[in-house]
SEPA-665650 format. One record per atom (N, C-alpha, C): x negated, y negated, z negated; atom name; residue number from 0. Coordinates in pm, 1 decimal. Each point is the difference from the previous one (the first is absolute). Layout:
REC         c1         c2         c3    a     k
REC          X          Y          Z   CA   NUM
...
This chain:
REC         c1         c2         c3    a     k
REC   -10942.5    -8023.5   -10527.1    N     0
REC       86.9     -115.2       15.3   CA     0
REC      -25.6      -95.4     -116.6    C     0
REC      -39.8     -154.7       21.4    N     1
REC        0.1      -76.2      -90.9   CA     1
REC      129.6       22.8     -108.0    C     1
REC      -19.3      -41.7      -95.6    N     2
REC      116.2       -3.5     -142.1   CA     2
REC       17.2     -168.6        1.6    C     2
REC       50.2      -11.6       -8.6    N     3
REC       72.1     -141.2      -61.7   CA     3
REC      -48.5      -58.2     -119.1    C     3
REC      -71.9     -119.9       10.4    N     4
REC      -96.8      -90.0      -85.9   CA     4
REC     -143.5       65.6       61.1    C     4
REC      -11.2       77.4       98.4    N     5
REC     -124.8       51.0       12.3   CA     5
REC      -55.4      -69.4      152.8    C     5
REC      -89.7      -39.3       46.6    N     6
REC      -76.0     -134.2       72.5   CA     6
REC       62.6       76.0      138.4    C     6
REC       47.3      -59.7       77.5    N     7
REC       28.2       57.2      202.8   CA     7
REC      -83.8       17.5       34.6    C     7
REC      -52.3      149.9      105.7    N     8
REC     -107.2      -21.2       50.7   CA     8
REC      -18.1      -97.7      106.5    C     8
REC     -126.6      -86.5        5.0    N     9
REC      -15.3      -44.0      139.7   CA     9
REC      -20.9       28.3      112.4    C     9
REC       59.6      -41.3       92.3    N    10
REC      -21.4       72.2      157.0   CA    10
REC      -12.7      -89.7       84.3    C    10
REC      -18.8       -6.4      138.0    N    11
REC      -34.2      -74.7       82.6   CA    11
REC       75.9       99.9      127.7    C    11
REC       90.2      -61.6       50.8    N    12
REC       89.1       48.9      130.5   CA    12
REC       30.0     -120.8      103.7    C    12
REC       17.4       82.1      138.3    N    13
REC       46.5     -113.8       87.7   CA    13
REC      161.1       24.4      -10.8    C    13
REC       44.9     -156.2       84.4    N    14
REC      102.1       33.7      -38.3   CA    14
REC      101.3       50.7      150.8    C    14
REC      130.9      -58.1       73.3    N    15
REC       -4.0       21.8       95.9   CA    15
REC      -12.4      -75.3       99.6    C    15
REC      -74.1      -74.5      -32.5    N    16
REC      -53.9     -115.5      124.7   CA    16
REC     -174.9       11.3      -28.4    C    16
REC      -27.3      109.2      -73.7    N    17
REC     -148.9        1.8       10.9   CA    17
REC      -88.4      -66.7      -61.1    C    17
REC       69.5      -91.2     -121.3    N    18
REC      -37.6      -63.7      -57.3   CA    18
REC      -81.5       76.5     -134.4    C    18
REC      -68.5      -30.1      -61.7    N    19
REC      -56.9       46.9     -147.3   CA    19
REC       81.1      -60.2     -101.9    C    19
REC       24.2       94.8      -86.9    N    20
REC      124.5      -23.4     -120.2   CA    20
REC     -133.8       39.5      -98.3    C    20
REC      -48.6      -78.7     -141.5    N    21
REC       -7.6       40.5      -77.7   CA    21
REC       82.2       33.4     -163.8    C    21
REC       13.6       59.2      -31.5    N    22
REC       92.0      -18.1     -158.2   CA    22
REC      -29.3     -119.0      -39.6    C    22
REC     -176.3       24.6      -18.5    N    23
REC      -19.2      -94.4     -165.3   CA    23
REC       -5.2     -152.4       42.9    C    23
REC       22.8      -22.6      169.8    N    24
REC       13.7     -136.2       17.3   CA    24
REC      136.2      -34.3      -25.6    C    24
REC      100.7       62.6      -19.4    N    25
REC      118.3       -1.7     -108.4   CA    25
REC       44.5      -47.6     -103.0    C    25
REC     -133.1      -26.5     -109.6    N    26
REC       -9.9       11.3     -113.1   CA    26
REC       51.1     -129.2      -45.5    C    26
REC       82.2        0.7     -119.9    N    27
REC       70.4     -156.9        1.3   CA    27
REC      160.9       40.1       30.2    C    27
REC       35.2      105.7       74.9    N    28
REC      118.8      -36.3       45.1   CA    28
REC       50.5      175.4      -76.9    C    28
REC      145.4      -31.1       29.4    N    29
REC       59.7      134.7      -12.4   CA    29
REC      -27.0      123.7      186.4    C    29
REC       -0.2      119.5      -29.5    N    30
REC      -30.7       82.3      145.0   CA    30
REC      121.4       83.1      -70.8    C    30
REC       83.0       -1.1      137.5    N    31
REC       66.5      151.6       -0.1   CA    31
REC      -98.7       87.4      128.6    C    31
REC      -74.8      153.6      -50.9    N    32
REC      -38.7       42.4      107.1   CA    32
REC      110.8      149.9        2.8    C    32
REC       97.5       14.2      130.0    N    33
REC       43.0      103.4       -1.5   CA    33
REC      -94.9      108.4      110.3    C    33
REC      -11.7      149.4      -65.0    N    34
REC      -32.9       63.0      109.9   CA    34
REC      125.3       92.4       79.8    C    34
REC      -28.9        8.7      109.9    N    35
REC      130.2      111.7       36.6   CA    35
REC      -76.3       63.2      106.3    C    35
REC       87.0      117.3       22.9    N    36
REC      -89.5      108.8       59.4   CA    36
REC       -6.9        9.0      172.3    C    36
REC      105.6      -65.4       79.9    N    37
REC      -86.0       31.4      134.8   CA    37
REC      152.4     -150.6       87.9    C    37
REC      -81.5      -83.6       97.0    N    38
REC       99.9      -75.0       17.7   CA    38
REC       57.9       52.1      133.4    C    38
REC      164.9      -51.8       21.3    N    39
REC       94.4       35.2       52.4   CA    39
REC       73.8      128.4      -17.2    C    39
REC      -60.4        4.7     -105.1    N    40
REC      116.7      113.7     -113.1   CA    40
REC      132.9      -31.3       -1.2    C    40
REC       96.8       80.6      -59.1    N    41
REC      114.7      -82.4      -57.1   CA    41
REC      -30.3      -56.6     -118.3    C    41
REC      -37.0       75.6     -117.4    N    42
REC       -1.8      -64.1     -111.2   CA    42
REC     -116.7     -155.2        7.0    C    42
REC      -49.5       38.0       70.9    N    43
REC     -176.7      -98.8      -62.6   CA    43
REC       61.9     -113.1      101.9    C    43
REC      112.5       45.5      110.3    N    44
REC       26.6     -154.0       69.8   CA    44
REC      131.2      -18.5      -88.3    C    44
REC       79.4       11.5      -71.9    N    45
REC       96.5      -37.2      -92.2   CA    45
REC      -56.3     -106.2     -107.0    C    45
REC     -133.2       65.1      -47.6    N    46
REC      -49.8      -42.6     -103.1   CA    46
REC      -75.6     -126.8       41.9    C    46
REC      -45.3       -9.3      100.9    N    47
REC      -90.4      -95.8       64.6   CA    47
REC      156.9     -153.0        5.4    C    47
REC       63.9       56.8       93.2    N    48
REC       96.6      -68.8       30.0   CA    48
REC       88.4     -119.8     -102.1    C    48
REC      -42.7      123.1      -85.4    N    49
REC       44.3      -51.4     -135.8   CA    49
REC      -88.7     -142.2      -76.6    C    49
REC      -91.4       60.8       -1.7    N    50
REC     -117.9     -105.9      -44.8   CA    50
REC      -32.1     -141.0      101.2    C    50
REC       91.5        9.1      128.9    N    51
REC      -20.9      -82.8      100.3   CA    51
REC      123.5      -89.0       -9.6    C    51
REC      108.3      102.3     -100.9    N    52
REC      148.4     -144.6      -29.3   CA    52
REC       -7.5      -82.6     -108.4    C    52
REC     -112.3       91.5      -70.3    N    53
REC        3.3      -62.4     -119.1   CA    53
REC     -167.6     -109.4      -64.3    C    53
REC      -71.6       39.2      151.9    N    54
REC      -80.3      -86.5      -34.8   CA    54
REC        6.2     -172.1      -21.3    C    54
REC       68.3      -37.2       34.1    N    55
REC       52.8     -133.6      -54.4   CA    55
REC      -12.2      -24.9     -121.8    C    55
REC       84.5      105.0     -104.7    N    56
REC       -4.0      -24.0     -133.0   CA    56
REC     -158.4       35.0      -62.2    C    56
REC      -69.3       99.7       46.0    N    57
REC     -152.8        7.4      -62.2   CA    57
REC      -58.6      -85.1       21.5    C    57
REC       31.7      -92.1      134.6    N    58
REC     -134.0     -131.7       11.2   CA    58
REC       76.2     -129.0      -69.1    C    58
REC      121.3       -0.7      -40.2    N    59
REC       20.5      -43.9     -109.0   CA    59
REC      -42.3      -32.2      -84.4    C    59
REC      -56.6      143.5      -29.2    N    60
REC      -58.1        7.2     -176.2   CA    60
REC     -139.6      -19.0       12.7    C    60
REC      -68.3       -8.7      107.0    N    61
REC     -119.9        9.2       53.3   CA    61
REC      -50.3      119.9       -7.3    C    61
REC       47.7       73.7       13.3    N    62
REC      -41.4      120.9       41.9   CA    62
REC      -56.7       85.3      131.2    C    62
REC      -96.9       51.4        8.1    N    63
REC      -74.8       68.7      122.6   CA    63
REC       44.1      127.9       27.1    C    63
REC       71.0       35.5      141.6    N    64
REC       57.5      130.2      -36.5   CA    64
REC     -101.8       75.5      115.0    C    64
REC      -69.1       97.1      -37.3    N    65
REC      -36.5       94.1      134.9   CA    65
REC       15.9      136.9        2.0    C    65
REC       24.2       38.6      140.0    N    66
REC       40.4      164.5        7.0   CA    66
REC     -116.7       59.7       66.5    C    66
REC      -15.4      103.2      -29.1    N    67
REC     -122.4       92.1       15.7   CA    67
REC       42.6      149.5      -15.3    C    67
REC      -60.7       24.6      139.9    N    68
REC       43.3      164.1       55.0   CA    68
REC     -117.1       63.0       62.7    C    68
REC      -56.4       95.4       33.1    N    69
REC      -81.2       63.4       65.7   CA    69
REC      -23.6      -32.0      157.5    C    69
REC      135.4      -75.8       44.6    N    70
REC      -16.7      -48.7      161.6   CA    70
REC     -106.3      -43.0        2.5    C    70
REC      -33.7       -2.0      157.2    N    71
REC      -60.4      -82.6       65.2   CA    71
REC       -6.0     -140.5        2.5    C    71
REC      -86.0      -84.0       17.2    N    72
REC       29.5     -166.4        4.0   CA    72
REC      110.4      -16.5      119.2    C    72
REC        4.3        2.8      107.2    N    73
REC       44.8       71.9       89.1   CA    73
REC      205.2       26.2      -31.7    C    73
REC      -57.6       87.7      -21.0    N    74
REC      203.6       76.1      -69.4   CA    74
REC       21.4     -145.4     -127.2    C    74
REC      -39.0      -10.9      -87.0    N    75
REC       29.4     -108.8      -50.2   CA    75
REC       32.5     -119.7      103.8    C    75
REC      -49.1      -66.4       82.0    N    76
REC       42.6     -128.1       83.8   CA    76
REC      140.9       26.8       15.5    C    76
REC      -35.3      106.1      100.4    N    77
REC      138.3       54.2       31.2   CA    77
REC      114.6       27.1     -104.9    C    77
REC      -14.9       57.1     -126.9    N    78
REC      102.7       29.3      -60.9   CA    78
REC       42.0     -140.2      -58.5    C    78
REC      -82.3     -110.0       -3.4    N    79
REC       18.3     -119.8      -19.1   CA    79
REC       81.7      -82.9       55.4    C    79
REC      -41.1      -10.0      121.1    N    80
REC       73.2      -37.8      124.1   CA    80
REC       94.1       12.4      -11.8    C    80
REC       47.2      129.6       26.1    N    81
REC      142.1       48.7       17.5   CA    81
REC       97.3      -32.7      -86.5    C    81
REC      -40.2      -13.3     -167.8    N    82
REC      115.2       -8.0      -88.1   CA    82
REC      -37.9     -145.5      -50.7    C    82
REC      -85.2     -125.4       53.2    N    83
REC      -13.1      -80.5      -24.6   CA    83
REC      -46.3      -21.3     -160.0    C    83
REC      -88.1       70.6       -7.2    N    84
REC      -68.7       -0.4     -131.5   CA    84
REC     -109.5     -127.6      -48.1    C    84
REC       94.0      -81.9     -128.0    N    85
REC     -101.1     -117.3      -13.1   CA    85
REC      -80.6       16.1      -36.9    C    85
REC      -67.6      105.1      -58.9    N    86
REC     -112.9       -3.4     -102.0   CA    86
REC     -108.4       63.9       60.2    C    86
REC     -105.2       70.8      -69.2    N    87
REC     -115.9       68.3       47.4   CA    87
REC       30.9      178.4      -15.3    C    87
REC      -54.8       29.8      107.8    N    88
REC        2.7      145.7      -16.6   CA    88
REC     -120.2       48.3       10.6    C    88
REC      -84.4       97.4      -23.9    N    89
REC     -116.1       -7.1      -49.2   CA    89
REC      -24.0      219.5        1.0    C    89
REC     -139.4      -29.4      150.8    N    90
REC       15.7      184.1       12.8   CA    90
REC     -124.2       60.6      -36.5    C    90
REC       33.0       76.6     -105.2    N    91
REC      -96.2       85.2      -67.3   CA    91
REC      -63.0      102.6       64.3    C    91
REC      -21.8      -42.9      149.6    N    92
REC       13.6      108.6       39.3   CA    92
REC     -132.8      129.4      -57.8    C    92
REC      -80.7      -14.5      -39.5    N    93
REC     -104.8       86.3      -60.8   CA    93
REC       14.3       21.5     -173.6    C    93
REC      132.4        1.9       39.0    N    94
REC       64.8       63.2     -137.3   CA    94
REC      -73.6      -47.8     -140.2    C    94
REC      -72.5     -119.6      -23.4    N    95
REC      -79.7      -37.6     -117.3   CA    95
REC       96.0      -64.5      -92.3    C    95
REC      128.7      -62.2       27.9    N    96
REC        6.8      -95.1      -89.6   CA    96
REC      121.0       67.9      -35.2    C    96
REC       54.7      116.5       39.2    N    97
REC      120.9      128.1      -54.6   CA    97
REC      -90.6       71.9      -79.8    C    97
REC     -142.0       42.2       45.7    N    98
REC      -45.7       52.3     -108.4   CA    98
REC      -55.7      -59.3     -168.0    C    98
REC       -2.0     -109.3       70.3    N    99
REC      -53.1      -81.9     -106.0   CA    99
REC      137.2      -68.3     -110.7    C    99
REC      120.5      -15.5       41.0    N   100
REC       85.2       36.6      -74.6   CA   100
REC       88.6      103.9      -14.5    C   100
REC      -52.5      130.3       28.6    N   101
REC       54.3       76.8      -46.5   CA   101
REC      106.6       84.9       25.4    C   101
REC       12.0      -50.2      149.0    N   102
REC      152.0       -1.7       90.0   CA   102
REC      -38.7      106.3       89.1    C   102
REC      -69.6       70.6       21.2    N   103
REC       -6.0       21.7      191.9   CA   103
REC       34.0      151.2      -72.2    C   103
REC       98.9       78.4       91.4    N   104
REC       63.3      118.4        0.3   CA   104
REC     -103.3       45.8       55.6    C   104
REC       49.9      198.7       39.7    N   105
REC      -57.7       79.6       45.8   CA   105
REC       16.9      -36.3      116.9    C   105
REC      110.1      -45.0       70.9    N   106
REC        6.3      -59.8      145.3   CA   106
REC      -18.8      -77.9       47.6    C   106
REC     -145.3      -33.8      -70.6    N   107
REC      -82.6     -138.9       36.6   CA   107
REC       98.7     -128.9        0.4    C   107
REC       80.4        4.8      -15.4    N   108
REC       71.5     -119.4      -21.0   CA   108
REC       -2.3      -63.5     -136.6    C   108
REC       41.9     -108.0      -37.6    N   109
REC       35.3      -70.0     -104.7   CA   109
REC      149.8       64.2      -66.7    C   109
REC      -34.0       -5.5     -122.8    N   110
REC      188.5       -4.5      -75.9   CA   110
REC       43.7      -99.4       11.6    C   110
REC       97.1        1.6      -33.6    N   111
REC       78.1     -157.1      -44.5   CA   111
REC       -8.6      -15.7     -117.3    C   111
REC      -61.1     -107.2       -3.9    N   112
REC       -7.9     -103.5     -153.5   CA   112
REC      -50.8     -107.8       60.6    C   112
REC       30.2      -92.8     -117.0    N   113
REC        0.8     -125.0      -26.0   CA   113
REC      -59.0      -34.5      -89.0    C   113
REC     -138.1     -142.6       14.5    N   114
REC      -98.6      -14.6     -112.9   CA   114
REC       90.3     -145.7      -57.1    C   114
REC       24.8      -74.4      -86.8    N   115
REC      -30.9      -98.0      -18.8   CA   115
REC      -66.4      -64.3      -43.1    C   115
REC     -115.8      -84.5       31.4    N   116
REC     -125.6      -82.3      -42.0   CA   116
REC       31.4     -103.4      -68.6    C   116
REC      -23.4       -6.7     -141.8    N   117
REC      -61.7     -196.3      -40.9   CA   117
REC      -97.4      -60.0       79.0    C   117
REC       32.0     -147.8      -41.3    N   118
REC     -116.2      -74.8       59.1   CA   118
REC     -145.4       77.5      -42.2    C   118
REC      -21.8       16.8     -148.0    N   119
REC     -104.3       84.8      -76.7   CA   119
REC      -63.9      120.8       89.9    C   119
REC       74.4       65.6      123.2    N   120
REC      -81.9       97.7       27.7   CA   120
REC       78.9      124.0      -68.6    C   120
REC       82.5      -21.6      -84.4    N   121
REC       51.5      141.1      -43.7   CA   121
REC      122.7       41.0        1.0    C   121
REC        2.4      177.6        8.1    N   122
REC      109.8       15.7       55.2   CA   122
REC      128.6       14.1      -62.0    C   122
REC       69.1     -122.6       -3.9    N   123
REC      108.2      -28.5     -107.2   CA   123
REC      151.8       97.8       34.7    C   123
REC        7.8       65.1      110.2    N   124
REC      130.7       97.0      -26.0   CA   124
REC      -22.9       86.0       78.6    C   124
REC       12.1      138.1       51.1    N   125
REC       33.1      132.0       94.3   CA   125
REC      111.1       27.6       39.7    C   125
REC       60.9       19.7      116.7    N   126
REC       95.0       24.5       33.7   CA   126
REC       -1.7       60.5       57.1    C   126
REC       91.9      157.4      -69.9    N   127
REC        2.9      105.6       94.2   CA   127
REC       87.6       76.3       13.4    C   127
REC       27.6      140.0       85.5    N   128
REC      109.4       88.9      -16.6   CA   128
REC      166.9      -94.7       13.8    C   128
REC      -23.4     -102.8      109.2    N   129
REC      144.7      -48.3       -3.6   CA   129
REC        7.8       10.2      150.8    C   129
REC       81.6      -17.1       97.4    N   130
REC       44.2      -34.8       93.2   CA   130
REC      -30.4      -93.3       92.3    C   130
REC      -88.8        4.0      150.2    N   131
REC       -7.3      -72.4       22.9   CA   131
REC       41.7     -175.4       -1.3    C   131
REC      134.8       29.7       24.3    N   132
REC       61.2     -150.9       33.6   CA   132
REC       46.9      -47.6     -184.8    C   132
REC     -102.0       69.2      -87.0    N   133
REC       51.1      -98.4     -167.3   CA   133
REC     -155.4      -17.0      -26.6    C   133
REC     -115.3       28.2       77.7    N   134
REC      -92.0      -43.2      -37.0   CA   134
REC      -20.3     -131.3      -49.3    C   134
REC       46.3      -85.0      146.1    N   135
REC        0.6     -163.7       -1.9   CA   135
REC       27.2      -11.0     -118.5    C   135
REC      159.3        5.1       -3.1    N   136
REC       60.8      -75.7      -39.5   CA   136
REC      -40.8       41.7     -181.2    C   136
REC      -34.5      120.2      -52.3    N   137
REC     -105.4       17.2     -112.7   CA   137
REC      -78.7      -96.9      -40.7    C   137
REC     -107.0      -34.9       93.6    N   138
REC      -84.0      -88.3      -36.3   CA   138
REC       37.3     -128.0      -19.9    C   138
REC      122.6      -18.0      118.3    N   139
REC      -11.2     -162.2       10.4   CA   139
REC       93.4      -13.6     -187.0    C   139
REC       83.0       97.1      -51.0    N   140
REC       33.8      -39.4     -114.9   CA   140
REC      -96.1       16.2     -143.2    C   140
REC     -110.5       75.2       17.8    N   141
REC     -112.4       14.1      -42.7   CA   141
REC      -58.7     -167.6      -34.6    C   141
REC       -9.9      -16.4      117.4    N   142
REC     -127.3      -95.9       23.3   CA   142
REC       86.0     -127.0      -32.9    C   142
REC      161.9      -56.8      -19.9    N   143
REC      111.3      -68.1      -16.0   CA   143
REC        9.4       -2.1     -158.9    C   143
REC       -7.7      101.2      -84.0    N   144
REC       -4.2       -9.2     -144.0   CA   144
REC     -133.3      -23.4      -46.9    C   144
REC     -124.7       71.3       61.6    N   145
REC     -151.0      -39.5      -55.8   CA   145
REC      -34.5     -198.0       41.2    C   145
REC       54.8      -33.2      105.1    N   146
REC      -42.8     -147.2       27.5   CA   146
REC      100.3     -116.8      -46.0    C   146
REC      107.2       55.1      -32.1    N   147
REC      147.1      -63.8      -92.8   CA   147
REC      -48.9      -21.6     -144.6    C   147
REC     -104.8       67.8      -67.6    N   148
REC      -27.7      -29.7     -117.4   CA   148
REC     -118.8      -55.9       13.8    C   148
REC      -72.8      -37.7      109.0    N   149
REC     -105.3     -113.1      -15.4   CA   149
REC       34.9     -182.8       -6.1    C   149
């Protein structure tokens, strides 16, 4: 798992419209990337849900928020769809970019955490071991005190 001040890995995912997401075309801006482990969960749709009331305030700040799970491109549309998700969701499905940060359990799934990215490429906070539905709202006060002092 990246450490904090230490560079994000780059990845390249579609998202759920099939589109190509890269990170480092990112670069410049703040990224929240959350992973969670399988969609239409309870927790991972709490948490999603969450990030979908409160995305208002991240594009605010200009912030890029994307979620990334082991689904399918596929199960992503859909889990999109359904809870009216503004942002990008983004499926790993060949498990590279959980392994590549550090996330992917024994049950091939992702943990839950939360990266937060500088514009710089690096990974300026971890968020972990909390509760689905305080992820969001973690970051968005995270990312509310780091851009308040610029």
């Amino acid at each position: 798992m990246p450490n904090e001040g230490e560079e994000a890995p780059d990845f390249e995912a579609l998202d759920q419209d099939g589109n190509r997401v890269r990170l480092s075309d990112h670069r410049g801006k703040w990224v929240v990337l959350y992973f969670f482990p399988k969609a239409f969960t309870p927790g991972c749709t709490r948490e999603t849900q969450e990030f979908s009331t409160l995305w208002n305030e991240f594009a605010k700040l200009g912030v890029e928020v994307f979620g990334i799970s082991v689904d399918s491109v596929n199960t992503q549309r859909r889990f999109a769809e359904r809870y009216g998700v503004k942002f990008k969701l983004l499926s790993d499905k060949d498990k590279s970019i959980s392994r590549a940060y550090g996330v992917l359990r024994s049950t091939g799934t992702a943990e839950r955490v939360t990266f937060i990215i500088n514009p710089d490429g690096k990974v300026a906070k971890v968020i972990k071991d909390v509760k689905p539905e305080e992820h969001p709202r973690k970051a968005l006060e995270y990312l509310s005190k780091a851009l308040g002092g610029q």
